[in-house]
Wavefront OBJ file of the C-alpha trace (Angstrom):
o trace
v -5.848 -13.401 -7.974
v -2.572 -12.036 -6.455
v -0.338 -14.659 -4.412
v 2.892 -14.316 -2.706
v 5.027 -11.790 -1.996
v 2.454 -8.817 -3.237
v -0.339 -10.902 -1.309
v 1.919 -10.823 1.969
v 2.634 -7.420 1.655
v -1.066 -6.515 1.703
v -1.976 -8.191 4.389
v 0.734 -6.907 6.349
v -0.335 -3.288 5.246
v -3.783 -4.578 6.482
v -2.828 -5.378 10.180
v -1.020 -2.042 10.275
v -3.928 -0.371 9.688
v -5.927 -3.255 11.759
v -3.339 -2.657 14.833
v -3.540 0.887 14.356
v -6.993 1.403 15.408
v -9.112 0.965 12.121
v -10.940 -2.024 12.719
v -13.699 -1.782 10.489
v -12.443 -3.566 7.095
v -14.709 -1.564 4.787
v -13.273 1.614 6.614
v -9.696 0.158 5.956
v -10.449 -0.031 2.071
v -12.004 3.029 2.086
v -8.720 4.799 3.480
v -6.385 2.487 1.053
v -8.650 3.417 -1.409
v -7.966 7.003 -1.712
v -3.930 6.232 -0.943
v -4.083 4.548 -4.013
v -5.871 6.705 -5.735
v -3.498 9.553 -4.716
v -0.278 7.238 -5.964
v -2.431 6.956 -9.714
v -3.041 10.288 -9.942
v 0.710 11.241 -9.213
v 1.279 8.693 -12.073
v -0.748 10.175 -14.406
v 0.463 13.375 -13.999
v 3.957 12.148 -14.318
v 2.531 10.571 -17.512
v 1.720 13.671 -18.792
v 5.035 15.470 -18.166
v 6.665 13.272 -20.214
v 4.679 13.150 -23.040
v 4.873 16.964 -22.580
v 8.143 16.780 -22.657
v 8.653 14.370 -25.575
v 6.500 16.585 -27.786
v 8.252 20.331 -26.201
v 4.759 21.726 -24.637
v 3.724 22.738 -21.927
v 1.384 19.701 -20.152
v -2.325 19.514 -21.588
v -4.560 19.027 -19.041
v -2.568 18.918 -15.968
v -3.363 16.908 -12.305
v -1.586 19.466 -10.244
v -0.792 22.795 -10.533
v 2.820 24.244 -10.011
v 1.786 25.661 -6.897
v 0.280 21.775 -5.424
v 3.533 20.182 -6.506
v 4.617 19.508 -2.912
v 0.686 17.025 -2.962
v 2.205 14.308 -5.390
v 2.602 10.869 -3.834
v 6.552 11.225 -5.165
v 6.916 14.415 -2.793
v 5.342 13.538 0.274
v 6.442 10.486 0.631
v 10.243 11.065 1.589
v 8.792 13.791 4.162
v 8.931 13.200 8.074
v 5.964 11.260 9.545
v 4.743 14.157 11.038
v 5.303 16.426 8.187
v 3.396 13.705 5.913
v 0.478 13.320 8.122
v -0.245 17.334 7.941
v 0.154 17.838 4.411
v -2.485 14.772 3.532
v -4.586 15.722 6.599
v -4.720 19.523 5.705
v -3.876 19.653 1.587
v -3.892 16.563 0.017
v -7.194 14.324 1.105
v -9.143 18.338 0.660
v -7.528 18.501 -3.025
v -8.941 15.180 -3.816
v -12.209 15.623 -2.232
v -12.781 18.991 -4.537
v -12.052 17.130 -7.856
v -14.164 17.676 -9.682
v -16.527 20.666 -8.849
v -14.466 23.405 -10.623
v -13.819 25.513 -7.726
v -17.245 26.811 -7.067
v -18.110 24.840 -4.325
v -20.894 22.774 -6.226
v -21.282 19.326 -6.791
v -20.567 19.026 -10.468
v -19.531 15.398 -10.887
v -20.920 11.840 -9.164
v -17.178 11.740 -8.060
v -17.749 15.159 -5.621
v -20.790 14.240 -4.549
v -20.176 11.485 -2.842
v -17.061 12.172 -1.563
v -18.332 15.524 -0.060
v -18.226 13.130 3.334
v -15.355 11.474 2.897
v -13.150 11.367 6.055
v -9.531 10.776 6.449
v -9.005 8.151 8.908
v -5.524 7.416 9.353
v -5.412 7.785 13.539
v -1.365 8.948 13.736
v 1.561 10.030 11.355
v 3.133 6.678 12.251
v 0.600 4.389 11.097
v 0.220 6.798 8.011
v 4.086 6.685 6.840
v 4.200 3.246 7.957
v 1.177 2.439 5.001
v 2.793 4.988 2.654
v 6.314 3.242 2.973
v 4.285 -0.251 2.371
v 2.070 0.840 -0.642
v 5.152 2.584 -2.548
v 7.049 -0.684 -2.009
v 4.274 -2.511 -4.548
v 4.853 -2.347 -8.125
v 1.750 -1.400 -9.711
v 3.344 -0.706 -12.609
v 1.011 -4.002 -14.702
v -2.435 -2.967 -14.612
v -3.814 -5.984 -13.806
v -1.402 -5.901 -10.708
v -3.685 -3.260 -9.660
v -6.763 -4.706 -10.587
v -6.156 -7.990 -9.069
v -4.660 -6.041 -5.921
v -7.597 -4.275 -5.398
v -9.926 -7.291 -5.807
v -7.709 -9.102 -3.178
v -8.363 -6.469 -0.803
v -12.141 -6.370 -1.246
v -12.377 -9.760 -0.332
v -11.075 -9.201 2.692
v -13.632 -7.375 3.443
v -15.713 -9.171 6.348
v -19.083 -8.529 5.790
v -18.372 -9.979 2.450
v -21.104 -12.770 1.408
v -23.420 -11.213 4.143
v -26.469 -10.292 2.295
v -25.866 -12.058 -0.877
v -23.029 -9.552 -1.968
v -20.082 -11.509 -3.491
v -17.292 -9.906 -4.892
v -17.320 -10.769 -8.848
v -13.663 -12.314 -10.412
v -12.534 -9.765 -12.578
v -12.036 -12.649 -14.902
v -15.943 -13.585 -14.994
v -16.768 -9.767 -15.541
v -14.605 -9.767 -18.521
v -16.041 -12.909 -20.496
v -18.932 -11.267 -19.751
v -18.092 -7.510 -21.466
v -16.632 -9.348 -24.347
v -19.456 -11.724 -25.147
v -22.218 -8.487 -24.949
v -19.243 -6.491 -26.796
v -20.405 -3.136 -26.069
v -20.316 -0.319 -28.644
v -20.433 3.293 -28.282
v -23.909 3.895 -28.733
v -24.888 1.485 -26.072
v -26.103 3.415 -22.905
v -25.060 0.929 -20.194
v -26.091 -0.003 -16.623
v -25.441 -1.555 -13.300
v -28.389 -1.533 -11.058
v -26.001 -3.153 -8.087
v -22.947 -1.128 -8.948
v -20.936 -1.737 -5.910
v -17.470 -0.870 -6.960
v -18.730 -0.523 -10.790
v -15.857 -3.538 -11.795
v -18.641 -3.946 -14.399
v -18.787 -0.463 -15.565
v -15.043 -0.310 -15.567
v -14.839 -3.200 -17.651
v -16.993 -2.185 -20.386
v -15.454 1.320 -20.574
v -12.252 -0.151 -20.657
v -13.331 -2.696 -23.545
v -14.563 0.213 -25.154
v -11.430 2.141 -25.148
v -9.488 -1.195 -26.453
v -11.986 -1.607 -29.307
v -13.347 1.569 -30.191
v -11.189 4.389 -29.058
v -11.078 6.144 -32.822
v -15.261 6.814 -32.346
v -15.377 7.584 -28.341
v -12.696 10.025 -28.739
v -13.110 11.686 -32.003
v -14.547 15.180 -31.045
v -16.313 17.039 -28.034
v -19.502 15.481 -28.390
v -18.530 11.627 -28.065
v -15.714 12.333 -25.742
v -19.105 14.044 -23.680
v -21.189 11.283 -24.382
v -18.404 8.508 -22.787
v -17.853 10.396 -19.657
v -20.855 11.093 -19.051
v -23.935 9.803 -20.800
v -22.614 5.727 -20.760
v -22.361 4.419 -18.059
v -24.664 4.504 -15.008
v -24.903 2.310 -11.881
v -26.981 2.366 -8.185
v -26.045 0.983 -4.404
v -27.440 2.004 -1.366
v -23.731 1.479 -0.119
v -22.194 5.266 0.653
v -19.079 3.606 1.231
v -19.186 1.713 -2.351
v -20.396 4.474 -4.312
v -17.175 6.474 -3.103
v -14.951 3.559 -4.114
v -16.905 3.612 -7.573
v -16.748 6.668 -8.183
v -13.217 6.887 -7.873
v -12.477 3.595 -9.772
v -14.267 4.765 -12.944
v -12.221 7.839 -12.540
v -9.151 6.035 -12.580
v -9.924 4.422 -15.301
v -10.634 7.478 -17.426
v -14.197 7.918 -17.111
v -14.595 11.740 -15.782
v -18.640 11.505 -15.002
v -20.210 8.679 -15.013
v -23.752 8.151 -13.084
v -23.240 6.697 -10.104
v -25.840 7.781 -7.362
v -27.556 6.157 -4.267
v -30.400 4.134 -4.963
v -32.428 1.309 -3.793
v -32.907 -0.518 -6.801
v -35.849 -2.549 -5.937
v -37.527 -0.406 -3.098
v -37.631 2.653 -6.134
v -40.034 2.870 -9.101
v -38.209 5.538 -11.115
v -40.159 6.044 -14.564
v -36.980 8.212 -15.825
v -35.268 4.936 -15.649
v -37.600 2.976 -17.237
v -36.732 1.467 -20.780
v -33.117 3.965 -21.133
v -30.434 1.735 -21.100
v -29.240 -0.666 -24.116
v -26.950 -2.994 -21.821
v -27.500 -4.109 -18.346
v -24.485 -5.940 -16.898
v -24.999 -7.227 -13.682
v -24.410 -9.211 -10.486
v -27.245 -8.194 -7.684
v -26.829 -9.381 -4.695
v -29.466 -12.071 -3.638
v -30.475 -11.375 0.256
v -33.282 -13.569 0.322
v -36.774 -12.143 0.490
v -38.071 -8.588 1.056
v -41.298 -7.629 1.971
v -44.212 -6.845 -0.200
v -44.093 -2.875 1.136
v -40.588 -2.709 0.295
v -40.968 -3.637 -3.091
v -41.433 -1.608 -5.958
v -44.909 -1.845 -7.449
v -44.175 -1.978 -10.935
v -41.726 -4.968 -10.682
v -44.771 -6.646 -8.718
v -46.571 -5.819 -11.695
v -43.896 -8.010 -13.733
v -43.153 -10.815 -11.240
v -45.169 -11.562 -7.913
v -42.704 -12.828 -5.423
v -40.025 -11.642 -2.833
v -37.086 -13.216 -3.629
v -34.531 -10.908 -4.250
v -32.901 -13.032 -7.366
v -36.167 -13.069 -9.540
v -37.008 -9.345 -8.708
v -33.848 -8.041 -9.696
v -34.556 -10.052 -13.023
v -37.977 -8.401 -13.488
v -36.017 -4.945 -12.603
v -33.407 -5.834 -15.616
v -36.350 -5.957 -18.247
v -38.031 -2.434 -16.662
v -34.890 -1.051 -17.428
v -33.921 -2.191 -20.819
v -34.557 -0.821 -23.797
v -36.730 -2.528 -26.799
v -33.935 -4.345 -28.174
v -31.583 -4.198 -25.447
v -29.371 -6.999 -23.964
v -28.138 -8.063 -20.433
v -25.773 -10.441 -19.244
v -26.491 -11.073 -15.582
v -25.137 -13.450 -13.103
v -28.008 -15.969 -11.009
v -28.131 -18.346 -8.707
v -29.071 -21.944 -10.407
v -32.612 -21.597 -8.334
v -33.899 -19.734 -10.715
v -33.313 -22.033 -13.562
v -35.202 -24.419 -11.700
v -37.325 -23.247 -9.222
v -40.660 -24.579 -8.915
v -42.937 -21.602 -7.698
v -45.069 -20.322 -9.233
v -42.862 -16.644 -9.923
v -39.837 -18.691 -10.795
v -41.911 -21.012 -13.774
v -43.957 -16.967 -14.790
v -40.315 -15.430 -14.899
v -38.534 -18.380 -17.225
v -41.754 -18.213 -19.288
v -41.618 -14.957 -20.152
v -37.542 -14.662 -21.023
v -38.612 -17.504 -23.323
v -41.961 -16.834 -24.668
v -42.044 -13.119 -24.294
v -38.433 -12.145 -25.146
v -35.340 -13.468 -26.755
v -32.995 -15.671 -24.429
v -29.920 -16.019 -25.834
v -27.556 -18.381 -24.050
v -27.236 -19.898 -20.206
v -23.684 -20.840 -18.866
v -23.753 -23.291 -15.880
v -20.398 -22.167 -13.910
v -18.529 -24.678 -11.045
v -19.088 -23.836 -7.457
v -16.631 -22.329 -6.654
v -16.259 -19.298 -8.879
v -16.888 -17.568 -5.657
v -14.338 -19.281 -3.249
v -13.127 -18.301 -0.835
v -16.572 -15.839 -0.366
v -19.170 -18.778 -1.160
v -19.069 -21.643 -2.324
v -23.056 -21.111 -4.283
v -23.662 -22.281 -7.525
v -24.252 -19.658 -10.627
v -25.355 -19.024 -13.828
v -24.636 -16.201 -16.468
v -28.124 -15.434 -18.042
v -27.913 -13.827 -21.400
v -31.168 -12.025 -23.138
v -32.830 -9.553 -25.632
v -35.567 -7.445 -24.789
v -38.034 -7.500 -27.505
v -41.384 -7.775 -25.508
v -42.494 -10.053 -28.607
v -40.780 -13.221 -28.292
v -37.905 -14.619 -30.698
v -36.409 -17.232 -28.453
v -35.441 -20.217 -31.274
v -32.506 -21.824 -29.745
v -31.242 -21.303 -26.501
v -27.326 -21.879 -26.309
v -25.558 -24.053 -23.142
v -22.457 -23.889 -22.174
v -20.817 -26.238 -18.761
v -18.429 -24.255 -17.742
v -15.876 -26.914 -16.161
v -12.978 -24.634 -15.371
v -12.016 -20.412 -15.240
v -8.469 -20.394 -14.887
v -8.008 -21.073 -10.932
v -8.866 -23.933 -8.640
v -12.347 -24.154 -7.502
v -11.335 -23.814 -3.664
v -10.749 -21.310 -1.428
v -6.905 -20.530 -2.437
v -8.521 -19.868 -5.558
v -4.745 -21.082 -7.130
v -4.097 -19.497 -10.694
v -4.332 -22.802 -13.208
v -4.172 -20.687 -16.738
v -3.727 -24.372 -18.572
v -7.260 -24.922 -17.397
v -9.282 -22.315 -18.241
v -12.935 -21.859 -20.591
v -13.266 -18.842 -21.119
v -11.436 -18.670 -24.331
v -13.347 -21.574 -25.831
v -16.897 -20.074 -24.322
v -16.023 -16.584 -26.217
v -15.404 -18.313 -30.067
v -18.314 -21.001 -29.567
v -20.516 -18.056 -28.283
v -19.545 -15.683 -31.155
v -19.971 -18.791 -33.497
v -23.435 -19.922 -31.827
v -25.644 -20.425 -34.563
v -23.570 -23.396 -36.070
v -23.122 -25.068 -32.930
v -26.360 -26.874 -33.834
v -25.019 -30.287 -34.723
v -22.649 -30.504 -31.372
v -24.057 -33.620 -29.582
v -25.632 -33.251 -26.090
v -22.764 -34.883 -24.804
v -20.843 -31.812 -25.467
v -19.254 -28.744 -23.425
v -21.793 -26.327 -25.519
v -24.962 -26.680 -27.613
v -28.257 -25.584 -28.418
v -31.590 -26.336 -27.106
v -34.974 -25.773 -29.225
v -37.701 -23.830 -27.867
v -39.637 -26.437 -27.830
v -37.886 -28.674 -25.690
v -37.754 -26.248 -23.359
v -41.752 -25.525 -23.434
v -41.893 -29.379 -23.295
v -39.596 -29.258 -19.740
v -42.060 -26.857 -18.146
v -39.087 -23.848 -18.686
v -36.775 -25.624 -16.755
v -33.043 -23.962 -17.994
v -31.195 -25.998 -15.767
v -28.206 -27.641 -18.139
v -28.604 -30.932 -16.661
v -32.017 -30.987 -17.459
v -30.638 -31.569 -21.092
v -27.143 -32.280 -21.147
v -26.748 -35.924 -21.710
v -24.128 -38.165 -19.989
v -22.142 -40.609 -22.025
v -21.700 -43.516 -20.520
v -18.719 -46.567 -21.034
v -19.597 -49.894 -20.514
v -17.128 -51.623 -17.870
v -17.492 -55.800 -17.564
v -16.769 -57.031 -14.237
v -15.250 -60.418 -13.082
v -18.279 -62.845 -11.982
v -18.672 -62.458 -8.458
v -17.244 -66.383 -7.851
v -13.796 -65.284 -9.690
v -13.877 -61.932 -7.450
v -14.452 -63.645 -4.511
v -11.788 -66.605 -4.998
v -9.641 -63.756 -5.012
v -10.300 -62.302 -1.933
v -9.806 -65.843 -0.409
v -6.483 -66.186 -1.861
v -6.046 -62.664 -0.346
v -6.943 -63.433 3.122
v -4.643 -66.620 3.606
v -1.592 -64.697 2.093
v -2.546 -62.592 5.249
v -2.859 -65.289 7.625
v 0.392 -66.657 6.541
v 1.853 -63.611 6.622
v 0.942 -63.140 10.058
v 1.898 -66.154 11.319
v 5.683 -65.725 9.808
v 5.874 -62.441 11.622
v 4.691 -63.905 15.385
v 7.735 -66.232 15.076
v 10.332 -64.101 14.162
v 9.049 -61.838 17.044
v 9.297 -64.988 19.325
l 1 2 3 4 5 6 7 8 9 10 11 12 13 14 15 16 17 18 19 20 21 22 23 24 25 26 27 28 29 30 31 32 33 34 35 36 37 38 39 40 41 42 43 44 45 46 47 48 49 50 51 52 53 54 55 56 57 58 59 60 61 62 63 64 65 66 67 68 69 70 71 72 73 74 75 76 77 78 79 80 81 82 83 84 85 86 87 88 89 90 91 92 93 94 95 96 97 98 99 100 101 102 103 104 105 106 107 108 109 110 111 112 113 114 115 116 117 118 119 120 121 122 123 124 125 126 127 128 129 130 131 132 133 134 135 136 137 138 139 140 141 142 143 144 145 146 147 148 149 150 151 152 153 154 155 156 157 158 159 160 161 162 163 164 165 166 167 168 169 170 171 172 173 174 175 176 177 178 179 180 181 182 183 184 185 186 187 188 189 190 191 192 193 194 195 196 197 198 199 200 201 202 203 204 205 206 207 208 209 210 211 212 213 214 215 216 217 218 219 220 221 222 223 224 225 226 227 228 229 230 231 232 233 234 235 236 237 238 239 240 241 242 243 244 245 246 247 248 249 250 251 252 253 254 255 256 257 258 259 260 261 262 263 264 265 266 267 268 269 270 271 272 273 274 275 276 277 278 279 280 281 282 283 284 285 286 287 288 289 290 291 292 293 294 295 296 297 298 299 300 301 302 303 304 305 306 307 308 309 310 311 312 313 314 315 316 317 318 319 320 321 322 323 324 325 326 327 328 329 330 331 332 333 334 335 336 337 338 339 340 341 342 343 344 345 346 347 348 349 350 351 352 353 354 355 356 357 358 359 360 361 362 363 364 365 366 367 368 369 370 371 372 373 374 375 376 377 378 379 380 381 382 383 384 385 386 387 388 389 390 391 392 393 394 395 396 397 398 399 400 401 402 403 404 405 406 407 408 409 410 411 412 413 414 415 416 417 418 419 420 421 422 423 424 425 426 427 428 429 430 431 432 433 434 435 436 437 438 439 440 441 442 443 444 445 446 447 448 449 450 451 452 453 454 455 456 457 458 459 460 461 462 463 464 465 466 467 468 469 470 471 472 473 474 475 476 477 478 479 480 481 482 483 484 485 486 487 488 489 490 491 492
């Protein structure tokens, strides 16, 4: 989370765009969105030079072309307002909108497609400089500025929490990415993309830990842009912001298209993907109509939370993992499709490990209780010993300043115990982490809930006998009295 002066300089960039006639806050992102995204690609390119330079070449691979020089974020920025506002309005927002699609006009990358309707916004060359000025006053230099930048403005988002959609801390997403650890040959998903942090997590762990195999030749450098990483949203607006995330982040092609994840049985999808890393939003219920069939099939119900679970196993493959984020209702949920869903993650597959997280996780967006779920598809059981984990504290205060506290953080401790799971079997119940037979858990009717059998150690405290406690409170009262009486004569 950002704070101070970077925080104040957002939100001041934010009511110049407000008070300059954007009022829609996903339309404000949108339009900061691609500013940014101009800025990085001017960086990149400037990246380039000098490593051009450094080595005596000529650039490999460059952004711009000598003849779009005068488009890079360092050029236009000193221009006149008016001068600025023609050359992004007439060159610069069309050059970014045809990345991508090689100059014939077709739709060769997710990345065109949906930006095909992407509008520039920015209502006069004022408010544009003004923005310009603001955003070039931010060192971005850290990536994590960035990240947590950009997170910061999507929670300012005001329709954010409607429908069950909460931003996820980048933070959370991580743990997650390094407890699945994905490899190269995993084929990985996001069924609820929205900005793809997920996706850009993994492919960024996967560049950290296994950049010698991604990049070796053609054919895996082919296979990470465009065969790994796929999400859906039925969001227009989020799929643009994906898109262009993933390509900042080096990923040239990855799938990210418009779908409606639960209201579309898609047999191409069905059984493809070796990770799933997810956090669907939970709206609620949906109608029977609305629903896919084949999840039906899976899990009769229409809450939102259990069918997107139901989804997850359609889409894995045999032997395929998922670490997805849940309310606590469905650890504990007494229908009859919550007690058929935790039956079959325990009888029918292989569930791996349940963190309980604090309430507020999601301040300042919601203050809901979640768990991370972890699995294995196997369609043939293998549940032994489920792993727990009470997550007291991520690394910022649980309200809504959300206040950076890195001396009281988890995660670190949940990542070794995880990795070292299968000794953790003489911890005590009492403890942050340990592991719970199957058969306690068949015995509790599936109930995963961690307080179902996390035990509470309790001190024994002796008490005065009421007649001593009560002497005291005598003794109390006429020090009062006394008191009081010394005070009415002085004031007499």
């Amino acid at each position: 989370m950002i704070t101070g002066e970077i925080k104040s300089k957002v939100d001041r960039i934010w009511d110049t765009m407000w008070s300059g006639g954007i009022s829609n806050p996903l339309s404000v992102i949108e339009q900061l969105t691609y500013l940014l995204f101009i800025k990085r690609l001017d960086e990149l390119h400037t990246l380039k030079e000098r490593k051009a330079a450094r080595a005596g070449k000529p650039i490999e691979d460059p952004v711009f072309a000598t003849d779009q020089d005068n488009l890079r974020w360092s050029r236009f920025k000193n221009a006149a307002p008016e001068k600025m506002f023609e050359t992004m309005r007439d060159k610069v927002f069309p050059f970014i909108k045809a990345l991508g699609n090689n100059g014939d006009g077709e739709d060769n990358s997710t990345y065109s497609h949906h930006m095909k309707d992407a509008l520039f916004m920015m209502p006069t060359a004022r408010v544009l400089a003004n923005v310009v000025d603001q955003l070039d006053g931010i060192d971005m230099a850290d990536s994590d500025t960035k990240g947590d930048l950009y997170e910061y403005m999507l929670g300012k988002i005001a329709s954010a929490g409607q429908n069950g959609q909460f931003r996820t801390p980048r933070h959370i997403i991580k743990l997650m990415v390094e407890m699945t650890a994905p490899t190269p040959k995993d084929v990985i998903c996001d069924p609820a993309c929205g900005t793809a942090g997920f996706l850009v997590a993994a492919s960024e762990y996967l560049v950290e830990h296994h950049s010698d195999t991604i990049y070796k030749d053609a054919d895996a450098r082919h296979r990470f842009n465009e065969g790994t990483f796929h999400g859906y949203d039925f969001d227009n607006t989020m799929l643009r912001i994906g898109s262009m995330n993933m390509l900042l982040h080096g990923v040239e092609n990855p799938d990210i298209r418009y779908k409606d994840s639960l209201a579309q049985a898609d047999e191409d999808d069905a059984e493809k993907y070796s990770l799933v890393l997810a956090n669907p939003p939970f709206a609620g219920s949906l109608d029977y109509e609305s629903t896919a069939k084949d999840l039906q099939q899976i899990v009769k119900t229409k809450k939102t939370e259990l069918l997107f679970l139901a989804l997850f196993l359609r889409l894995l493959q045999t032997g395929g993992r998922a670490a997805v984020i849940v309310p606590d209702g469905v650890l504990f949920g007494s229908s009859k499709a919550h007690k058929t869903l935790r039956k079959l993650l325990v009888e029918e597959q292989k569930l791996d490990g349940i963190i309980s997280m604090p309430s507020g996780v999601f301040k300042p967006y919601a203050g809901v209780s979640t768990t991370i779920l972890f699995f294995t598809k196997t369609n043939s059981g293998g549940t032994d010993n489920v792993w727990f984990y009470d997550m007291q504290a991520n690394g910022y205060s649980l309200d809504d300043k959300r206040t950076p506290q890195p001396e009281k953080s988890d995660l670190a401790d949940i990542l070794t115990r995880w990795q070292q799971r299968d000794s953790e079997g003489e911890r005590a119940r009492t403890d942050q982490s340990f592991l719970v037979p199957k058969s306690k858990i068949t015995a509790n009717d599936y109930d995963l809930s961690i307080n179902r059998y996390k035990e509470i150690k309790y001190e024994a405290v002796n008490y005065d006998p009421p007649q001593v406690i009560l002497g005291r409170l005598a003794k109390l009262e006429k020090e009062i009295a006394e008191g009081r009486k010394e005070l009415e004569g002085m004031l007499r």
